[in-house]
FIDREN-813869 format. One record per atom (N, C-alpha, C): residue number from 1; residue in one letter; x negated, y, z negated; atom name. Coordinates in nm, 4 decimals, always signed. Layout:
BEGIN
MILO, i, aa, east, north, up, at
MILO, NUM, A, X, Y, Z, CA
...
! end
This chain:
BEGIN
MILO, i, aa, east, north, up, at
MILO, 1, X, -20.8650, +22.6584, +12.0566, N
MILO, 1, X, -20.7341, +22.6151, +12.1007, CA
MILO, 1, X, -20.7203, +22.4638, +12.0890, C
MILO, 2, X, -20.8333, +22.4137, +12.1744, N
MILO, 2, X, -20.8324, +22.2633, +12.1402, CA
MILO, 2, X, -20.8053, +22.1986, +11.9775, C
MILO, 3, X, -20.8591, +22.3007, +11.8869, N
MILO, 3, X, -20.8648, +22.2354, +11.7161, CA
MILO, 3, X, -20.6876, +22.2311, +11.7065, C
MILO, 4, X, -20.6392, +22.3140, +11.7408, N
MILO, 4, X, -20.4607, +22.3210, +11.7403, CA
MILO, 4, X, -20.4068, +22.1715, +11.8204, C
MILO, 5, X, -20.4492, +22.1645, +11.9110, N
MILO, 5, X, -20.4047, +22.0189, +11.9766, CA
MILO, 5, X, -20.4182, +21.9358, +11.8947, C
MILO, 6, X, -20.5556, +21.9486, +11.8196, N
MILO, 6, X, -20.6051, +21.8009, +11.7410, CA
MILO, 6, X, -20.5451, +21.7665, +11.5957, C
MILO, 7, X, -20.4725, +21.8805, +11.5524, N
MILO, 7, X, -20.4371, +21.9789, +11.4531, CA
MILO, 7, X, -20.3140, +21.8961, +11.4378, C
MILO, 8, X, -20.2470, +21.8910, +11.4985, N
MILO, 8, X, -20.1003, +21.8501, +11.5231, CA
MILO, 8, X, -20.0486, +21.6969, +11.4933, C
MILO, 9, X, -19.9691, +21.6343, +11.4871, N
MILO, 9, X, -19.8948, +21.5814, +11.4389, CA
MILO, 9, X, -19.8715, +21.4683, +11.5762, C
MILO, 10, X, -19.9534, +21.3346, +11.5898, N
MILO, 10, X, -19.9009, +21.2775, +11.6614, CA
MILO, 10, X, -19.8078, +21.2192, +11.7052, C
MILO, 11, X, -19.6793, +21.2105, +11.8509, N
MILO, 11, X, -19.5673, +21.1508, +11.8534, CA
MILO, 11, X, -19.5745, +21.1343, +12.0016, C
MILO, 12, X, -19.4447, +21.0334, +11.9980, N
MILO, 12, X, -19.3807, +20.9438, +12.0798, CA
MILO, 12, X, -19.3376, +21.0335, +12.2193, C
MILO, 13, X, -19.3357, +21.1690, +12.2094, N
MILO, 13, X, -19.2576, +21.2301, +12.2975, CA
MILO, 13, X, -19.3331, +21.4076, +12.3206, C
MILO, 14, X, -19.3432, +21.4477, +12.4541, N
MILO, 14, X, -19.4135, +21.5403, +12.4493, CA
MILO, 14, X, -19.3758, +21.6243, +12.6281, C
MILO, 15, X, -19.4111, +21.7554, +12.6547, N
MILO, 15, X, -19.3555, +21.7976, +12.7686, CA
MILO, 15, X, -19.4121, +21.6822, +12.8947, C
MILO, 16, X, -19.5249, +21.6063, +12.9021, N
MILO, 16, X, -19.5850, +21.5378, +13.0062, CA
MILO, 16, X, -19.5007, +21.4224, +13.0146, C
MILO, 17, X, -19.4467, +21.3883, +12.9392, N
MILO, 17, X, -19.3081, +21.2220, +12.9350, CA
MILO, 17, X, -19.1928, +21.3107, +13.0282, C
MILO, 18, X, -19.1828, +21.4147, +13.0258, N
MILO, 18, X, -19.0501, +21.4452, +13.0611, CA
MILO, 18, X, -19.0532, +21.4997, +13.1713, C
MILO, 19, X, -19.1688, +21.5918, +13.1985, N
MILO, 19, X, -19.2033, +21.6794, +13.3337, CA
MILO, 19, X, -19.1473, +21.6403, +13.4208, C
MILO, 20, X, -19.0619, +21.7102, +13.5204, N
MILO, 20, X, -19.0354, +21.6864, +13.6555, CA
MILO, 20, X, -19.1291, +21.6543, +13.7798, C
MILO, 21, X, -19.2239, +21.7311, +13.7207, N
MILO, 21, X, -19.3325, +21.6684, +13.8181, CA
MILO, 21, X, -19.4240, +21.6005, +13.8388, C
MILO, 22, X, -19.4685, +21.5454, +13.9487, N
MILO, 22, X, -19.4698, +21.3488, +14.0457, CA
MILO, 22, X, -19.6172, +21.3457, +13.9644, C
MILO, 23, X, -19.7052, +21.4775, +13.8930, N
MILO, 23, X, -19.7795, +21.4526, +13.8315, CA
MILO, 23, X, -19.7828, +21.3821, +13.7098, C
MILO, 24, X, -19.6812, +21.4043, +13.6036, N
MILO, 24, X, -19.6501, +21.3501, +13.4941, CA
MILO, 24, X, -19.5604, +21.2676, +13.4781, C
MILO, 25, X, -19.5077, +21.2138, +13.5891, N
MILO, 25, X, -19.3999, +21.0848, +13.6138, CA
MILO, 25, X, -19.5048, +20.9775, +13.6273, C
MILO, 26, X, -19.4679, +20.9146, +13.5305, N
MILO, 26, X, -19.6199, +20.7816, +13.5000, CA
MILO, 26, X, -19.6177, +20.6725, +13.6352, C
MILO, 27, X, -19.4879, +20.6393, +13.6952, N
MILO, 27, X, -19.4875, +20.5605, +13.8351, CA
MILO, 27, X, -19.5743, +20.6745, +13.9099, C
MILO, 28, X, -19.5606, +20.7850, +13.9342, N
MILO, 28, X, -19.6099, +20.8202, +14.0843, CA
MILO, 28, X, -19.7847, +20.8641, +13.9797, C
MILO, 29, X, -19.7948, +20.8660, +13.8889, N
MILO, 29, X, -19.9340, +20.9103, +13.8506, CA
MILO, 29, X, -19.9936, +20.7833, +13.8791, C
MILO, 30, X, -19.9531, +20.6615, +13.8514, N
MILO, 30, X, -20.0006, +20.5132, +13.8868, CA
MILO, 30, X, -20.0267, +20.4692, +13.9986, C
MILO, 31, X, -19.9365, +20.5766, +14.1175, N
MILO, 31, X, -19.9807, +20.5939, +14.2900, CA
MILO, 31, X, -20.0955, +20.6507, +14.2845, C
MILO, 32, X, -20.0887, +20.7770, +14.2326, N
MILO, 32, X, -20.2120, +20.8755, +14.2276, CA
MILO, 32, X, -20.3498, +20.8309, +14.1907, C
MILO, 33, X, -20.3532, +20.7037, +14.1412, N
MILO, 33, X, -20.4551, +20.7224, +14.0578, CA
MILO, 33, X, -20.5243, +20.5905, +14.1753, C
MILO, 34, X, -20.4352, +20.5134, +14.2101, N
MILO, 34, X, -20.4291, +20.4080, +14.3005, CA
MILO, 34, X, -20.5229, +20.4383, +14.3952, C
MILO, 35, X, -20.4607, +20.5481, +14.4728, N
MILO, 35, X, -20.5146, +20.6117, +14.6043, CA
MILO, 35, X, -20.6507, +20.6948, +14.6151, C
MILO, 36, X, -20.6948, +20.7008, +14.4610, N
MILO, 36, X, -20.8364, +20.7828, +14.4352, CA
MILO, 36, X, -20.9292, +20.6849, +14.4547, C
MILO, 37, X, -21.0275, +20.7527, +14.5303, N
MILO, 37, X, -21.1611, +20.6478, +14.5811, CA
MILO, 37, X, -21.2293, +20.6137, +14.3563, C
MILO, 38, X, -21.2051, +20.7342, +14.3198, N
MILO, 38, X, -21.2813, +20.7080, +14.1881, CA
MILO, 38, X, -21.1298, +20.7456, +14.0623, C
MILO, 39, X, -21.0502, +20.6361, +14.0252, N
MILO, 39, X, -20.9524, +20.7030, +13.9291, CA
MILO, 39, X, -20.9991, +20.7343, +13.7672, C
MILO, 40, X, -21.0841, +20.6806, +13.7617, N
MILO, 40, X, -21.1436, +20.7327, +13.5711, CA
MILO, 40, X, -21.1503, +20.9259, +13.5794, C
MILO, 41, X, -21.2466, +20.8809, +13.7307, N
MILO, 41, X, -21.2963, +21.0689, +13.7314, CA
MILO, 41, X, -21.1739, +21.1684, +13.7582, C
MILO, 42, X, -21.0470, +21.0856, +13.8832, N
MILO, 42, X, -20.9474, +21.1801, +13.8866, CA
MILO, 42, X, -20.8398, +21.1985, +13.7706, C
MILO, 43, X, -20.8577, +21.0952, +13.6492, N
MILO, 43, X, -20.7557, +21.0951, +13.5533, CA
MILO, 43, X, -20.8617, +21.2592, +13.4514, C
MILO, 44, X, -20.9845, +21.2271, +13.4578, N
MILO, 44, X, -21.0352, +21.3263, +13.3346, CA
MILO, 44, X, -21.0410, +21.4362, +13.4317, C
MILO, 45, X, -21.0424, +21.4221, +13.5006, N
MILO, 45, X, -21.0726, +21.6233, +13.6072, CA
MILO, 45, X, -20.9572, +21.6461, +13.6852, C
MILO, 46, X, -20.8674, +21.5979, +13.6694, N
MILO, 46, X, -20.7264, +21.6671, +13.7055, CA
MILO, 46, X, -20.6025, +21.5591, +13.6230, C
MILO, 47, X, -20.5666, +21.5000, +13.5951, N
MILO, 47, X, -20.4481, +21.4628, +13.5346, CA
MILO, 47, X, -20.4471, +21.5336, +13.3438, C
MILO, 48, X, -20.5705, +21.4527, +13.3215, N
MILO, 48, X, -20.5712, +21.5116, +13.1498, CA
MILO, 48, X, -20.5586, +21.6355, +13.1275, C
MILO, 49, X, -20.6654, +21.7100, +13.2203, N
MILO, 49, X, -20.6190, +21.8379, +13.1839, CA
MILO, 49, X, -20.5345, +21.9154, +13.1741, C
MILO, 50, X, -20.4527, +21.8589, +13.2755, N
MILO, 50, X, -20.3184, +21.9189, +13.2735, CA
MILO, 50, X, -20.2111, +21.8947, +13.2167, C
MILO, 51, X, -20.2190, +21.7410, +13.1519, N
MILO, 51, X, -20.1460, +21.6901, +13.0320, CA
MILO, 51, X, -20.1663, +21.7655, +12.8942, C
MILO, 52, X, -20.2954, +21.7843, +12.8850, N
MILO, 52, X, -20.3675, +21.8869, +12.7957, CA
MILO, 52, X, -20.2807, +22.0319, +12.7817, C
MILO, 53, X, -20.3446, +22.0781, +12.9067, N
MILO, 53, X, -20.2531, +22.2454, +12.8674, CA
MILO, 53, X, -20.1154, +22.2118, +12.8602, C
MILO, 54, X, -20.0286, +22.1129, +12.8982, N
MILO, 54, X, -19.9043, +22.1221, +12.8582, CA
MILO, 54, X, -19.8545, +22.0938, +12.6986, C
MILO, 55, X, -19.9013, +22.0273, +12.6021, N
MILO, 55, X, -19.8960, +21.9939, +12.5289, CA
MILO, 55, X, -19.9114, +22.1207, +12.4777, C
MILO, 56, X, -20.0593, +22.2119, +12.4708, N
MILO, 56, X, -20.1360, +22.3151, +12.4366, CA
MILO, 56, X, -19.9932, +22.4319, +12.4304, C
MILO, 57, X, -19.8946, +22.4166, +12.5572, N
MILO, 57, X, -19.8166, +22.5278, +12.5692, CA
MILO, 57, X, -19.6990, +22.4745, +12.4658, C
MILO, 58, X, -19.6546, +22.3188, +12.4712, N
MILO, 58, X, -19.5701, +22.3155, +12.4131, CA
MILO, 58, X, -19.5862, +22.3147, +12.2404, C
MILO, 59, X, -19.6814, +22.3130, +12.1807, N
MILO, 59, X, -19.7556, +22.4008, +12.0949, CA
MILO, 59, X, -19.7044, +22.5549, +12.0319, C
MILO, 60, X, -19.7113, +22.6218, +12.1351, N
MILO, 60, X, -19.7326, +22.7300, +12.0921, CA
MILO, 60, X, -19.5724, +22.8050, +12.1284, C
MILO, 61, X, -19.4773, +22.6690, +12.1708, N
MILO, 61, X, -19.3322, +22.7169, +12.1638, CA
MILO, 61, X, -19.2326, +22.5962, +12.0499, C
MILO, 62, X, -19.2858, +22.5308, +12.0138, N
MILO, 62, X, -19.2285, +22.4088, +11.9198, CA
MILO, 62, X, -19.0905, +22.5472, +11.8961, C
MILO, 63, X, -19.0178, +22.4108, +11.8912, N
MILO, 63, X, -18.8433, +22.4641, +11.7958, CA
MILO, 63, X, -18.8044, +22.3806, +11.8061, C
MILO, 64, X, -18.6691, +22.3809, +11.7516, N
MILO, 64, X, -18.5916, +22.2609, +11.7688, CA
MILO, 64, X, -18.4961, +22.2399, +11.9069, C
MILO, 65, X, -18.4810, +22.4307, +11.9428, N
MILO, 65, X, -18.3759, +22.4396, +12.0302, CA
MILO, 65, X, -18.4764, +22.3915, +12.1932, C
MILO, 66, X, -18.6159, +22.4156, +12.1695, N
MILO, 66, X, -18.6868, +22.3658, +12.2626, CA
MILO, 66, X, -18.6922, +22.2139, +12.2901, C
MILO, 67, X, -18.6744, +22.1417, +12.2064, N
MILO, 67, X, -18.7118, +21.9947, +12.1828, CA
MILO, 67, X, -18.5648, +21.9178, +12.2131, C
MILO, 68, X, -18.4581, +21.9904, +12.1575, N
MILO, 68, X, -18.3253, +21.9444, +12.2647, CA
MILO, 68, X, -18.3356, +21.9714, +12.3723, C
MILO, 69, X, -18.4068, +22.1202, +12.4354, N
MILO, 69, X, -18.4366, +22.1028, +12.6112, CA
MILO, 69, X, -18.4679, +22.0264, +12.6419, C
MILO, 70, X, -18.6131, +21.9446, +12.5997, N
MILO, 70, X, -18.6485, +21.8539, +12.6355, CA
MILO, 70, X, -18.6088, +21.7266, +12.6429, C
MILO, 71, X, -18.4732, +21.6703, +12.5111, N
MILO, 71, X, -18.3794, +21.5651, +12.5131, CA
MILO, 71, X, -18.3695, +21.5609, +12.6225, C
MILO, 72, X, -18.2119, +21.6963, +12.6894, N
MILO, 72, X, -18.2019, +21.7085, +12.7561, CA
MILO, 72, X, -18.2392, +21.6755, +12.9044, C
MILO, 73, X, -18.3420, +21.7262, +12.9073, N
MILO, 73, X, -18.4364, +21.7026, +13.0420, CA
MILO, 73, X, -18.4840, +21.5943, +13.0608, C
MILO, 74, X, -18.5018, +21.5032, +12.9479, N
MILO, 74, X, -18.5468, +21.3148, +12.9437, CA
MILO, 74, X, -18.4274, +21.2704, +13.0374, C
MILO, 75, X, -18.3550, +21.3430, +12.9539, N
MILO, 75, X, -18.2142, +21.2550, +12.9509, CA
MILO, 75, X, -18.1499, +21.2312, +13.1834, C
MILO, 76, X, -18.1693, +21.3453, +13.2021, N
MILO, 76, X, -18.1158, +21.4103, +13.3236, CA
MILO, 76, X, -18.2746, +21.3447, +13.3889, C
MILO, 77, X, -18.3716, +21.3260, +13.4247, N
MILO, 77, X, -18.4574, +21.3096, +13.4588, CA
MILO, 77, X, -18.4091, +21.1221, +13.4568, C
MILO, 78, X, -18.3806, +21.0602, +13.3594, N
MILO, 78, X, -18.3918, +20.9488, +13.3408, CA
MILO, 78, X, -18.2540, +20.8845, +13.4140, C
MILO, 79, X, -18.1626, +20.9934, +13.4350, N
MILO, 79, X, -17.9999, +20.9232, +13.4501, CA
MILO, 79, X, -17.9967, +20.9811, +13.6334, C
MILO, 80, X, -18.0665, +21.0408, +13.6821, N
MILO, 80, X, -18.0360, +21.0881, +13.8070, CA
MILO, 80, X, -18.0904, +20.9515, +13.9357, C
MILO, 81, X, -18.1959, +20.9146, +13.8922, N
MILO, 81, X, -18.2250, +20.7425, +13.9720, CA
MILO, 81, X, -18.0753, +20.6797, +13.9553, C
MILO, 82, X, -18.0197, +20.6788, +13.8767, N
MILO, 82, X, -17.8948, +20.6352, +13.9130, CA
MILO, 82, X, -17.7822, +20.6303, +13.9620, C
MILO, 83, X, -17.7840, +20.8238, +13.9777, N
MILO, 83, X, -17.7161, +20.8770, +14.0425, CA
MILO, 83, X, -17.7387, +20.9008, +14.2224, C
MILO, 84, X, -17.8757, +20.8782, +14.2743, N
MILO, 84, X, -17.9041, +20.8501, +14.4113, CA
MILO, 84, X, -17.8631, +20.7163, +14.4757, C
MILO, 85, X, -17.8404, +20.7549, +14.5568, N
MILO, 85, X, -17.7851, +20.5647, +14.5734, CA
MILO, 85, X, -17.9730, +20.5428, +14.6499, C
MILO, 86, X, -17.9759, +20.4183, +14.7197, N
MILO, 86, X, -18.0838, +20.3863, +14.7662, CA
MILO, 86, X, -18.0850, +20.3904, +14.8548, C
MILO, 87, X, -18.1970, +20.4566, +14.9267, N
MILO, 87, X, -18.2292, +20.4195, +15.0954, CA
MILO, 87, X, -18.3154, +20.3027, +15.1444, C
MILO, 88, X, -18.1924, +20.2638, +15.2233, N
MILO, 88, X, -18.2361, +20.1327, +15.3236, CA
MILO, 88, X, -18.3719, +20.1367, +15.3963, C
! end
């Protein structure tokens, strides 16, 4: 499975840039990694890997109509901080 990851076509944009979650949002992974007594070990035994299988899945669904979801989801992910106002 891994030779398919390696296999592939490197780029700019991938499901872990876009993810909704505080795992793959690079500010709060930069908390995460902060708050680890050891962050090298918590980036390779829980963040990569899971950057890993996502890639691995988005792999094995590539399209185009998938990859506008993901526009999409940049897009709405990136424009909604703007849409919260701020708490005092």
């Amino acid at each position: 499975m891994l030779s398919l990851f390696f296999a592939a076509t490197a780029g700019a944009y991938g499901p872990p840039r876009h993810h909704g979650s505080c795992l793959h949002n690079l500010q709060e992974e930069e908390k995460l990694l902060g708050s680890q007594p050891d962050p090298d070990r918590y980036y390779r035994e829980v963040i990569l890997p899971h950057k890993l299988s996502m890639n691995l899945d988005y792999l094995d669904r590539v399209s185009l109509s998938y990859d506008v979801l993901l526009v999409f989801r940049t897009t709405c992910t990136l424009l909604v901080p703007l849409w919260t106002p701020k708490r005092q």
